[in-house]
LOBALO-947262 format. One record per residue: residue in three letters; x, y, z of N, C-alpha, C in turn. Coordinates in steps of 0.001 Angstrom, whole numbers, plus 500000, padded with zeros to 6 digits. Atoms other than C-alpha are relative to their C-alpha. Example, Ala and Ser with C-alpha at 12.3 -4.5 7.8 and 13.67 -1.06 7.14 Angstrom:
% residues 2
ALA500890498810500000512300495500507800500900501200500000 SER499180498810499940513670498940507140499230501090500730 
//
This chain:
% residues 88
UNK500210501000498976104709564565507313499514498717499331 UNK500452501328500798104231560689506381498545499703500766 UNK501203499946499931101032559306506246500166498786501567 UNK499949500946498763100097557139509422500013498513499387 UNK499940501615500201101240553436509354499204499273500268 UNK500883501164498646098942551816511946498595500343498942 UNK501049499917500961095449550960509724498994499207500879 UNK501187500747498911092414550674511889499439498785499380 UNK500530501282500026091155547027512113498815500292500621 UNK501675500071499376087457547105512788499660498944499888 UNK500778501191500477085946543957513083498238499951500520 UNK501317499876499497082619543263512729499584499243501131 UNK500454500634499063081088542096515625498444499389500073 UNK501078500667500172077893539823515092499526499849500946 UNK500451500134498941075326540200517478498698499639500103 UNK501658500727500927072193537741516941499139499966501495 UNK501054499899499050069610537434519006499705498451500281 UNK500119501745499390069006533642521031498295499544499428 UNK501249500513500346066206532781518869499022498668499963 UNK500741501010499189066128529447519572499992499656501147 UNK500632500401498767066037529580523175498374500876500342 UNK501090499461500143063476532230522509498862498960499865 UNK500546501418500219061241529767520721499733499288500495 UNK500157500910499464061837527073522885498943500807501175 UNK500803499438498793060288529389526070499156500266499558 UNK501122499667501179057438530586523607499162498830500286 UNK500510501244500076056738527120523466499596499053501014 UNK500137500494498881057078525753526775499176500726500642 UNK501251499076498857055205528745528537498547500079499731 UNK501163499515500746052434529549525797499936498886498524 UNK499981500353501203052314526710523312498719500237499243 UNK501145499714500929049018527817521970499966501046499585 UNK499393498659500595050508531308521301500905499812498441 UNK499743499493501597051093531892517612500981501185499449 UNK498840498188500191053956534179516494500419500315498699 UNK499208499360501999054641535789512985501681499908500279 UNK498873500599500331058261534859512022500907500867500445 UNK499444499302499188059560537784513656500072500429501641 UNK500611499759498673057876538052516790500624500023501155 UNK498964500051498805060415536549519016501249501130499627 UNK499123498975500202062848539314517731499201501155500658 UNK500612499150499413060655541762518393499861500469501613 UNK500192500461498565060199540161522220501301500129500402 UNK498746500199500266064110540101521809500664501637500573 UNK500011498401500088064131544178521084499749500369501651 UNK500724499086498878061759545038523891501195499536501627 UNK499489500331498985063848542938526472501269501139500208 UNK498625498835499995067021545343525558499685501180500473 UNK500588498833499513064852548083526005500311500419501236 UNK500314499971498291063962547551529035500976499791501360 UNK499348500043498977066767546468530503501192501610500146 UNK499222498682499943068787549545529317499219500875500268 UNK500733498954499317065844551848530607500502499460501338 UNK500226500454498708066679549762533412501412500543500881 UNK498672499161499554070388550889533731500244500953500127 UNK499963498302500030069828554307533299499429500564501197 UNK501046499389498095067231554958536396501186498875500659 UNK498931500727498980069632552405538550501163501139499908 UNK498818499380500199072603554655537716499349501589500645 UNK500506498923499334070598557773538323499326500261501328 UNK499741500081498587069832556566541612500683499728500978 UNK498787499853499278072700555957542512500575500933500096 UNK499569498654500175073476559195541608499606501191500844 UNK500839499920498825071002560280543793500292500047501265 UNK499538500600499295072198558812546379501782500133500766 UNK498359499713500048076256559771546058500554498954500125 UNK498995501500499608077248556349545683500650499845498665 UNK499305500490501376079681555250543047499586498608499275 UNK499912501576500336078551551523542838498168500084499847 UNK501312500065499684074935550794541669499480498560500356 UNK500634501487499011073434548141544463498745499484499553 UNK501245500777500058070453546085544521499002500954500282 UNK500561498629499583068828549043546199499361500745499235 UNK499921498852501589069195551445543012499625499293498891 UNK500212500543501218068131548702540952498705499621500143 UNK500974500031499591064904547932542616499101501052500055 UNK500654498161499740063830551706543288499820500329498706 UNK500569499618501370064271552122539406499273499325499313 UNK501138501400500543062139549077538638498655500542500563 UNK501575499455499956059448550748540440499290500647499378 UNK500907498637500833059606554079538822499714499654498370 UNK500129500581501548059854552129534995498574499678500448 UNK501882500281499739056030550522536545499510501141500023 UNK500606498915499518055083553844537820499800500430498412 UNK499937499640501526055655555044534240499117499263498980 UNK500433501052501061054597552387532146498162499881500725 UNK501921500428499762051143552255533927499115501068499976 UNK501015498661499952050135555723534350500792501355499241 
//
């Protein structure tokens, strides 16, 4: 059998983080806040976090629920239980 023709193309996909709008809000909200040279990455990280904890309970209450589509509803209800969590 011949070898396969077709030669996967992967491209990299560069995916940076908005560090200077970061920065700029840093600056505008808290300019007397001080940040080691990473910091806003870090602030960067946690936002991803959170929002993909955030998709996961939305989806699982929708799931919940027997709905195929996750509403405002399912996205609110899992914003509670992420507090509920995060505080106690």
């Amino acid at each position: 059998m011949a070898p396969s023709t077709t030669v996967s193309q992967r491209k990299k996909i560069k995916r940076k983080a908005p560090r200077g709008f970061l920065k700029r809000v840093f600056k505008r909200q808290k300019p007397h806040l001080r940040l080691e040279t990473s910091g806003d990455l870090l602030v960067h990280l946690n936002c991803l976090l959170f929002v993909q904890r955030l998709a996961e309970e939305s989806r699982m209450s929708a799931f919940e629920n027997k709905c195929g589509v996750i509403k405002k509803e399912h996205v609110q209800a899992a914003a509670k239980v992420i507090l509920k969590k995060s505080r106690g």
